[in-house]
Biopython code that builds the backbone (N, CA, C, O; Angstrom):
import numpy as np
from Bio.PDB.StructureBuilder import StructureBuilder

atoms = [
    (1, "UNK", "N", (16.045, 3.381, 1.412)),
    (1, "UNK", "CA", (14.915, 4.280, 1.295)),
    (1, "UNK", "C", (13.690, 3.648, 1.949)),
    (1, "UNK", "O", (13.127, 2.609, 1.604)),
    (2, "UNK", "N", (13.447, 4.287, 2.738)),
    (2, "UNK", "CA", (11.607, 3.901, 2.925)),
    (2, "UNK", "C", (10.493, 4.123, 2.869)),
    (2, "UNK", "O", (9.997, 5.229, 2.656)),
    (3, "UNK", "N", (9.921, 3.103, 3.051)),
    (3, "UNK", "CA", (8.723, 3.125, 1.746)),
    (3, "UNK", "C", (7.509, 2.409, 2.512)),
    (3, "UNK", "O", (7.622, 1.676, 3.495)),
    (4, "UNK", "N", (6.261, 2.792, 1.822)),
    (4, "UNK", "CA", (4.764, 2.391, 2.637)),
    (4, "UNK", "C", (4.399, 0.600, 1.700)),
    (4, "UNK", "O", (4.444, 0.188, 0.541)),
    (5, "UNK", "N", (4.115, 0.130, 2.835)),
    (5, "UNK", "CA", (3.210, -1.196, 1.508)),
    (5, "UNK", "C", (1.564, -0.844, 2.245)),
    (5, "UNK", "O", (1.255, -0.782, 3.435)),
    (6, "UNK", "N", (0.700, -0.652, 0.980)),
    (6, "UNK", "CA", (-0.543, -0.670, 1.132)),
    (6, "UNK", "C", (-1.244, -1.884, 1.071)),
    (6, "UNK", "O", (-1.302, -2.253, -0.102)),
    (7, "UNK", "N", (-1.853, -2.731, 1.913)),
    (7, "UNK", "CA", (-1.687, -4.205, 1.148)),
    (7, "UNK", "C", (-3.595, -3.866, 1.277)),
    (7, "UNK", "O", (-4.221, -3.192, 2.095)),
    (8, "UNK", "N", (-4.070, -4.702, 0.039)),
    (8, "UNK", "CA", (-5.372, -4.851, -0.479)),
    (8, "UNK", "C", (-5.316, -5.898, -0.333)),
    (8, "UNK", "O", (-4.391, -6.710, -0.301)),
    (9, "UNK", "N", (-6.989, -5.977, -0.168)),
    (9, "UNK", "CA", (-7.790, -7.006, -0.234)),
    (9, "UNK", "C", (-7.896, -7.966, -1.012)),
    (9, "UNK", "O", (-8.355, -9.023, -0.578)),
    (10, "UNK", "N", (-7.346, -7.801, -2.882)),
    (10, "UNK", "CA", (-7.796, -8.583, -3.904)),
    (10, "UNK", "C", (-6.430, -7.843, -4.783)),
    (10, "UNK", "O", (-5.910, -6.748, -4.569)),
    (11, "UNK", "N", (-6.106, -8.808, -5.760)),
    (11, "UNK", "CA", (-5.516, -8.182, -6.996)),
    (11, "UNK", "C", (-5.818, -6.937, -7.484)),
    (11, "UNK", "O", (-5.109, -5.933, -7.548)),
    (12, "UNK", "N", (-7.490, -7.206, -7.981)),
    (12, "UNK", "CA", (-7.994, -6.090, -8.546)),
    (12, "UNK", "C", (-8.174, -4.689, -7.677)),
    (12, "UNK", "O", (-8.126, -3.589, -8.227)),
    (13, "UNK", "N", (-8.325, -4.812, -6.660)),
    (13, "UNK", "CA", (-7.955, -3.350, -5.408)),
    (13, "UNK", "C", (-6.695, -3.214, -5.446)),
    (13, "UNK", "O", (-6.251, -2.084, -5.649)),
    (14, "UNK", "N", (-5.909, -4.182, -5.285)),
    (14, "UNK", "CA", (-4.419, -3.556, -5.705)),
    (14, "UNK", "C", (-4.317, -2.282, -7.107)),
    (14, "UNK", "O", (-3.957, -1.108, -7.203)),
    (15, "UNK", "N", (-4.820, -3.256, -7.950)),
    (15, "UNK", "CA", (-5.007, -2.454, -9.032)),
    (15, "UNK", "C", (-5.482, -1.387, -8.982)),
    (15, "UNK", "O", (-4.725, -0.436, -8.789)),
    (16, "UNK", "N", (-6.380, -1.247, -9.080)),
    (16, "UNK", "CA", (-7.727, 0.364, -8.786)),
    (16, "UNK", "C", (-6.628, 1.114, -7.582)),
    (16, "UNK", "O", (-5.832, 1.960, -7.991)),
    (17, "UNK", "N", (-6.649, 0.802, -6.342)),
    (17, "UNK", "CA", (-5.617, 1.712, -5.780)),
    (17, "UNK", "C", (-4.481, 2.483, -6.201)),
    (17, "UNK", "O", (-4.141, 3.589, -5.779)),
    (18, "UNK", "N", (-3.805, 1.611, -7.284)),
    (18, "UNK", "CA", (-2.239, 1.893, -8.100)),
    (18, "UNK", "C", (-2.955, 2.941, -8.892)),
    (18, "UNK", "O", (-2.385, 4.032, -8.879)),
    (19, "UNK", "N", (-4.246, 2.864, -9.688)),
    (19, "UNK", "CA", (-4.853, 3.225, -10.830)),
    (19, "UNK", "C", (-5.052, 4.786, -10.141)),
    (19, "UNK", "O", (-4.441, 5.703, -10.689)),
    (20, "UNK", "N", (-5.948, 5.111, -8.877)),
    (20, "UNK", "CA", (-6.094, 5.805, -8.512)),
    (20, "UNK", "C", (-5.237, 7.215, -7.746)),
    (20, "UNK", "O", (-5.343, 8.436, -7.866)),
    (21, "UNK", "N", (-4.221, 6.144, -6.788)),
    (21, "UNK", "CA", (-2.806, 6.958, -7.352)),
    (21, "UNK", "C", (-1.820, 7.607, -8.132)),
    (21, "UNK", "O", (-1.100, 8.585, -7.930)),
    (22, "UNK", "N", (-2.031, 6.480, -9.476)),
    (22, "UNK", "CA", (-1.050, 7.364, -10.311)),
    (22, "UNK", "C", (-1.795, 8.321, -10.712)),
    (22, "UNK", "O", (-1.283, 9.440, -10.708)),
    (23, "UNK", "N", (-3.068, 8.193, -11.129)),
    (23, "UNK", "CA", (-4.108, 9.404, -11.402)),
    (23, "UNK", "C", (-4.005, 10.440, -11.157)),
    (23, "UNK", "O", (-4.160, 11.332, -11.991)),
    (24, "UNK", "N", (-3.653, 10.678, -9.697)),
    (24, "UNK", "CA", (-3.342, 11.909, -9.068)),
    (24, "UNK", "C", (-1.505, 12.392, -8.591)),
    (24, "UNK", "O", (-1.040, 13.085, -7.686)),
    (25, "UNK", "N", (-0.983, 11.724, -9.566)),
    (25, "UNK", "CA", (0.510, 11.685, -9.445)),
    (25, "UNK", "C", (1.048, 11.429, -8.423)),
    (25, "UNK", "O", (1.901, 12.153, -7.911)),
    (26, "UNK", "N", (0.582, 10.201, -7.886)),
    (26, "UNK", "CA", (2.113, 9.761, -6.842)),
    (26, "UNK", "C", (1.594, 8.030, -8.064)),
    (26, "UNK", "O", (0.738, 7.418, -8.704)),
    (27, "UNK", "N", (3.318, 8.150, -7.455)),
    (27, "UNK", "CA", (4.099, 7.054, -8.142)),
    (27, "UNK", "C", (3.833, 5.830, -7.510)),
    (27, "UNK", "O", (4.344, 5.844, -6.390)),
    (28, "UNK", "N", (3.179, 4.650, -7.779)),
    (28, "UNK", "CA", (2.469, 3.197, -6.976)),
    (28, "UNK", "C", (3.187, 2.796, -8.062)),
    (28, "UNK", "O", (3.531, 3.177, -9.181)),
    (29, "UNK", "N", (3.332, 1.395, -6.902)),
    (29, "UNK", "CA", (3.631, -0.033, -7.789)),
    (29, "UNK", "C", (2.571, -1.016, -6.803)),
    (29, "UNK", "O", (2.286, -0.913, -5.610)),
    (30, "UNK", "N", (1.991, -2.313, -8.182)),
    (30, "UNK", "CA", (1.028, -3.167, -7.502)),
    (30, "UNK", "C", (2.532, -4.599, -7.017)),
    (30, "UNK", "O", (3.636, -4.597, -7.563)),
    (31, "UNK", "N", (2.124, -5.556, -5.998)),
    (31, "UNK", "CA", (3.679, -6.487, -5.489)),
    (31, "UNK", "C", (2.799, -7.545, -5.353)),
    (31, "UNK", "O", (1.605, -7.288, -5.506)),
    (32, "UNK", "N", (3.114, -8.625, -5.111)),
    (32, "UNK", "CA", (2.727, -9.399, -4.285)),
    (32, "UNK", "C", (3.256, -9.150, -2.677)),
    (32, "UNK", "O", (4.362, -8.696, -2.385)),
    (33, "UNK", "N", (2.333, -9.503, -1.835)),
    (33, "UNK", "CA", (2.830, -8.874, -0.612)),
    (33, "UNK", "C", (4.015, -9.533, 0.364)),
    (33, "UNK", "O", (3.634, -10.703, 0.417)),
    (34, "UNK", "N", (4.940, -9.476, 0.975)),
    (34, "UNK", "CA", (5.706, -9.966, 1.445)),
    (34, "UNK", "C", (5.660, -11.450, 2.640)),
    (34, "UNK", "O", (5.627, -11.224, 3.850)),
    (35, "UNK", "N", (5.663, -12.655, 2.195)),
    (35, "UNK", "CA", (5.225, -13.544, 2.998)),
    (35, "UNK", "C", (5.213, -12.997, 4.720)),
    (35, "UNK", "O", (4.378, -13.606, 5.388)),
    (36, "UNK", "N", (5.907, -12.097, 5.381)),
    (36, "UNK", "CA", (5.533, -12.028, 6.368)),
    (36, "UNK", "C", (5.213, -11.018, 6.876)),
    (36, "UNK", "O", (5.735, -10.662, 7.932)),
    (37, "UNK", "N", (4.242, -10.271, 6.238)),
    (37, "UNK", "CA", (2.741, -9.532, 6.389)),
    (37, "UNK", "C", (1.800, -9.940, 5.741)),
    (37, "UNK", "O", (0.767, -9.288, 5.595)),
    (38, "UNK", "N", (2.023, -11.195, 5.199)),
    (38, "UNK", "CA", (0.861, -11.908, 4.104)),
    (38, "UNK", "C", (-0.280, -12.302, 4.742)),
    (38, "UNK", "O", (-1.290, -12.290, 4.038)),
    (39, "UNK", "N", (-0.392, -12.615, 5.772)),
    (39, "UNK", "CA", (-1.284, -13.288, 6.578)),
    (39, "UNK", "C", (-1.790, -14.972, 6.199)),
    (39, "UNK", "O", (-1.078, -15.926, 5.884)),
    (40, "UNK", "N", (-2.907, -14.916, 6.326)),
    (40, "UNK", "CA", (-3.269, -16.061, 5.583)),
    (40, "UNK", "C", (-3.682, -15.976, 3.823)),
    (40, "UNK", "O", (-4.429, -15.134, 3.326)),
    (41, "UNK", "N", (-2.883, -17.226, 2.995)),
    (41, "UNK", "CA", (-3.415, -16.792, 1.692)),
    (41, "UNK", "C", (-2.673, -15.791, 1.169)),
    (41, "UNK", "O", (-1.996, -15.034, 1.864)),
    (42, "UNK", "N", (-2.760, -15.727, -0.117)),
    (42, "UNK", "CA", (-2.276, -14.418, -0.588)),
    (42, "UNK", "C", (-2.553, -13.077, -0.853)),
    (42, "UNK", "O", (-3.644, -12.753, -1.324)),
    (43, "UNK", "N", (-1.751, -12.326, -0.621)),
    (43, "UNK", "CA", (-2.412, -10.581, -0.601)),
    (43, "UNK", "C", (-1.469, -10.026, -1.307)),
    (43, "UNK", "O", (-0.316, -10.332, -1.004)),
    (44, "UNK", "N", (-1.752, -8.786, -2.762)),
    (44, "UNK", "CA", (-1.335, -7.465, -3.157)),
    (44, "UNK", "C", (-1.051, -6.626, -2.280)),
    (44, "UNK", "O", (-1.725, -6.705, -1.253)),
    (45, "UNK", "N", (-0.001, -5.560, -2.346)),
    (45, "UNK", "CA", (-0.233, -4.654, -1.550)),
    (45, "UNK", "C", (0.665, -3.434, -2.539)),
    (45, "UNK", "O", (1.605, -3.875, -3.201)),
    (46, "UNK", "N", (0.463, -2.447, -2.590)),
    (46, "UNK", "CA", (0.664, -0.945, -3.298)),
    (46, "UNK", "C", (2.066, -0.566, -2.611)),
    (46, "UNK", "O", (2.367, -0.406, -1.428)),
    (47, "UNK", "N", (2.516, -0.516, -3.331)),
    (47, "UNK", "CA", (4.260, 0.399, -2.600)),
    (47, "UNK", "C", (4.306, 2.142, -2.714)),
    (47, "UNK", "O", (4.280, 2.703, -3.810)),
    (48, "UNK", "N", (4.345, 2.563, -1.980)),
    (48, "UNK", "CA", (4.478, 3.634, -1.957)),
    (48, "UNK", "C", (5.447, 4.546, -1.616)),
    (48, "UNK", "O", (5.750, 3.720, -0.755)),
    (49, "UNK", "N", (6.286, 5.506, -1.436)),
    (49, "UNK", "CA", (6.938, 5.902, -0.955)),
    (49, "UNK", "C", (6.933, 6.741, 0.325)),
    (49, "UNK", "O", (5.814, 7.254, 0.331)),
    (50, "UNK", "N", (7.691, 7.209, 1.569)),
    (50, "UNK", "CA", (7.127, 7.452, 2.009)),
    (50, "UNK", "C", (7.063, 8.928, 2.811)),
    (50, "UNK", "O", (7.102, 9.157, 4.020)),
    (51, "UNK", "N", (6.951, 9.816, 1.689)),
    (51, "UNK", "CA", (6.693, 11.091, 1.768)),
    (51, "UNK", "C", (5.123, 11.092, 1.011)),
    (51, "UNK", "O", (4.289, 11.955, 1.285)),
    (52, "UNK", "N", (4.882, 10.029, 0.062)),
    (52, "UNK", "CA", (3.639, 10.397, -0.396)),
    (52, "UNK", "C", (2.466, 9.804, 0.577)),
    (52, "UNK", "O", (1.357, 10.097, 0.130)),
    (53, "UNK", "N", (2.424, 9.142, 1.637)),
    (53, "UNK", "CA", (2.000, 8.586, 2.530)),
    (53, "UNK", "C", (0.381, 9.597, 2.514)),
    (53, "UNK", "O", (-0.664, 9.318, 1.927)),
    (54, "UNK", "N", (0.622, 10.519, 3.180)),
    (54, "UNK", "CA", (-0.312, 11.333, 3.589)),
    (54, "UNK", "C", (-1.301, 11.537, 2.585)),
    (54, "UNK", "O", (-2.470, 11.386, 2.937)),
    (55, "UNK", "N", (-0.959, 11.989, 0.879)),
    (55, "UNK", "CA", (-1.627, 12.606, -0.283)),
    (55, "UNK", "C", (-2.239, 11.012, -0.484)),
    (55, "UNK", "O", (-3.452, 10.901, -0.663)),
    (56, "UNK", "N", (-1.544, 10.017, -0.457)),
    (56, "UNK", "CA", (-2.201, 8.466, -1.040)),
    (56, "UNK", "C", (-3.670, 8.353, -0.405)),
    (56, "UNK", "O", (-4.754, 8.252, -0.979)),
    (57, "UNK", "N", (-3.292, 8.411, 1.268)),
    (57, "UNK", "CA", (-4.361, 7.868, 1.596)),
    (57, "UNK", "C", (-5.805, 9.225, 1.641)),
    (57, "UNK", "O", (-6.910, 9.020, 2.143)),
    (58, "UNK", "N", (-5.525, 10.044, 1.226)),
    (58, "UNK", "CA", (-6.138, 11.237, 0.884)),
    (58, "UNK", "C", (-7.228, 10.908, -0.232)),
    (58, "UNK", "O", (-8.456, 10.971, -0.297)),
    (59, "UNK", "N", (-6.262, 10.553, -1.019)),
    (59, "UNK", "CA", (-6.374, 10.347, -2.406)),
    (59, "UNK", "C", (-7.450, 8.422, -2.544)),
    (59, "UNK", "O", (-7.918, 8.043, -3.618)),
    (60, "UNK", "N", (-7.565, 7.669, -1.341)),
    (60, "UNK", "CA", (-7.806, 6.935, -1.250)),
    (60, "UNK", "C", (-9.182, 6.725, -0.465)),
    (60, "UNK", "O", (-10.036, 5.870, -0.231)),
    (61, "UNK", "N", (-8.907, 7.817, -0.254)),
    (61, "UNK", "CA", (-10.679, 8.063, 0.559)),
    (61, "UNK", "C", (-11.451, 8.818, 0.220)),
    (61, "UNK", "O", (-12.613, 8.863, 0.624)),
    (62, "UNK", "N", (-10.875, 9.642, -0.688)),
    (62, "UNK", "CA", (-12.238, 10.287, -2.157)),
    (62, "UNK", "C", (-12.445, 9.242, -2.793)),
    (62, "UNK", "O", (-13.555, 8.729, -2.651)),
    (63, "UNK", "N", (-11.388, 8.545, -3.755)),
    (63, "UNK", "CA", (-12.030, 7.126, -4.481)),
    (63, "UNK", "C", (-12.857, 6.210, -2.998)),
    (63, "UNK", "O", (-13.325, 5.140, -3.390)),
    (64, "UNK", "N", (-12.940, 6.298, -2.450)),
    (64, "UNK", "CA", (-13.788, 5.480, -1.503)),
    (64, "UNK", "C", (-13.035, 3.774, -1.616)),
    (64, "UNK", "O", (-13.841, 2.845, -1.636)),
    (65, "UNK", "N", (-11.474, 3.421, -1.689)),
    (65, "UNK", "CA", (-10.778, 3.133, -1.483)),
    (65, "UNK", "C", (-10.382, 2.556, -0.160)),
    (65, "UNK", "O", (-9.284, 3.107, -0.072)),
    (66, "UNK", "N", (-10.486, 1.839, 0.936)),
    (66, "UNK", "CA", (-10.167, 1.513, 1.793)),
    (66, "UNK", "C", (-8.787, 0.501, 2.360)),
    (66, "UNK", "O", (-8.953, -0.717, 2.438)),
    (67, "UNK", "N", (-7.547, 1.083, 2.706)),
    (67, "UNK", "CA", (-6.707, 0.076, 3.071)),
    (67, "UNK", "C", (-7.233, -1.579, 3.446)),
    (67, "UNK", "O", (-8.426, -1.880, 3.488)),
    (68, "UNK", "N", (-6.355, -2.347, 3.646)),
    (68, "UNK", "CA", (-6.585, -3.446, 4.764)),
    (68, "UNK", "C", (-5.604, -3.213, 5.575)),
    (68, "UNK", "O", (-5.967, -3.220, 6.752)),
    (69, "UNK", "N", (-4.747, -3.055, 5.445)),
    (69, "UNK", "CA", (-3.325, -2.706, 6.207)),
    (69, "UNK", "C", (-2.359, -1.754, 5.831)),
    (69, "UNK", "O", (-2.752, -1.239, 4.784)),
    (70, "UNK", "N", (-1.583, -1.408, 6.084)),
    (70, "UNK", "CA", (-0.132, -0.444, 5.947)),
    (70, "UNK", "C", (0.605, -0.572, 6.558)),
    (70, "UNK", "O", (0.385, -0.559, 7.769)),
    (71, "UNK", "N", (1.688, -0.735, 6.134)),
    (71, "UNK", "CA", (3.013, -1.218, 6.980)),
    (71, "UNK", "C", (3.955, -0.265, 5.897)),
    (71, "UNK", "O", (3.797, 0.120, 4.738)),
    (72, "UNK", "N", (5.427, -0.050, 7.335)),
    (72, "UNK", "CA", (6.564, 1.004, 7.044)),
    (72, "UNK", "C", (7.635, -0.408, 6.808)),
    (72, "UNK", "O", (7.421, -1.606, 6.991)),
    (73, "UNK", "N", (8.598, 0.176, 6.424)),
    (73, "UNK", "CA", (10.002, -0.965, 5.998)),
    (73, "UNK", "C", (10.823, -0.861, 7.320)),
    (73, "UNK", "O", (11.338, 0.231, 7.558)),
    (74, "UNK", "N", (10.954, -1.617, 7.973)),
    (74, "UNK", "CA", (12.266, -0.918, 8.838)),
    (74, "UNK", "C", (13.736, -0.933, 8.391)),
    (74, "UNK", "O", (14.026, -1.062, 7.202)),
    (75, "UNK", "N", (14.540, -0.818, 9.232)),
    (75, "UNK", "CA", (15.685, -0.573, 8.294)),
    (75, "UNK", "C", (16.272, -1.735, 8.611)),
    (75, "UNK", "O", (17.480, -1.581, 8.430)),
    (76, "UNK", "N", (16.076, -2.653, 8.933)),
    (76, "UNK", "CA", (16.846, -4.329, 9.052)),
    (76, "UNK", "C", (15.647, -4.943, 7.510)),
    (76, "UNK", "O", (15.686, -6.086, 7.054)),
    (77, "UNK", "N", (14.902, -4.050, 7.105)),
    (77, "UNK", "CA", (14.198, -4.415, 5.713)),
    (77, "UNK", "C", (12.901, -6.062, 6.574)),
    (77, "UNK", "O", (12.702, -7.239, 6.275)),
    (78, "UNK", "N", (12.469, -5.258, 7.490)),
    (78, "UNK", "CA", (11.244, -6.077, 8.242)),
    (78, "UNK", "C", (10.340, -5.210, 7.922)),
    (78, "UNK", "O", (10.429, -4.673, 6.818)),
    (79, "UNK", "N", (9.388, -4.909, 8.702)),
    (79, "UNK", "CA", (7.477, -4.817, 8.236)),
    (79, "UNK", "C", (7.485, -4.338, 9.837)),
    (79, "UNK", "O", (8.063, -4.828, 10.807)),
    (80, "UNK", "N", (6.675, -3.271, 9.722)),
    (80, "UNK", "CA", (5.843, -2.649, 11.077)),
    (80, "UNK", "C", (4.356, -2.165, 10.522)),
    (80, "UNK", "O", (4.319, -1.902, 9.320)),
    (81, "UNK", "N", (3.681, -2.086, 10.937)),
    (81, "UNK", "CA", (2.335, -2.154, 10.557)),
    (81, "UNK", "C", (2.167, -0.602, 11.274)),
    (81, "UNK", "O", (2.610, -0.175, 12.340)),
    (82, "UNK", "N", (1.481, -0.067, 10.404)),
    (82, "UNK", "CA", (0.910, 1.244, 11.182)),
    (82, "UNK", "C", (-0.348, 1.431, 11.242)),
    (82, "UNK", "O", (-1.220, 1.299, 10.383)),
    (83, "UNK", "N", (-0.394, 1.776, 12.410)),
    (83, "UNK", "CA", (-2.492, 1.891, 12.935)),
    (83, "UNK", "C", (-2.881, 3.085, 12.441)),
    (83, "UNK", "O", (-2.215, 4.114, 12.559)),
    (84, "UNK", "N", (-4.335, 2.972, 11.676)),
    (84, "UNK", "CA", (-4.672, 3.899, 10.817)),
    (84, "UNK", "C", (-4.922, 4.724, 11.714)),
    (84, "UNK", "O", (-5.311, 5.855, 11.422)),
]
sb = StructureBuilder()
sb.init_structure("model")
sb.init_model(0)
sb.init_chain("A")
sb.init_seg("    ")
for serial, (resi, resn, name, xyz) in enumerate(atoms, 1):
    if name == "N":
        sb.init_residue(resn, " ", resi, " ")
    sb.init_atom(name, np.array(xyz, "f"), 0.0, 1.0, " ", f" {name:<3s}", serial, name[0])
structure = sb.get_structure()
């Protein structure tokens, strides 16, 4: 299945993002982010699925919510980053 990672800035934006999602019924989980989209340091990032893609980030820019990144799964289960 594939699926969106929203990766935030901080724990707590992880959080508030998940918070703000489920709010409006799509289904988030907060992760630690996958060492190789981690960048430097460590980063959260929001899992999403990815039909809800579109309503999230909808839903993410009324809360005034801002990604840092988004990345798709590929199907060898790697990371592609998608340009907002």
């Amino acid at each position: 299945m594939l699926y969106y990672l929203i990766v935030c800035r901080s724990l707590t934006d992880a959080q508030r993002t998940a918070a703000a999602l489920e709010r409006a019924g799509i289904t988030a989980r907060v992760l630690r982010s996958p060492k190789s989209i981690a960048g430097e340091g460590c980063s959260h990032s929001v899992k999403v699925s990815q039909r809800s893609l579109p309503d999230a980030l909808r839903v993410l820019e009324r809360a005034a919510l801002s990604p840092k990144r988004i990345f798709i799964t590929a199907g060898d289960g790697s990371y592609q980053e998608v340009e907002l």
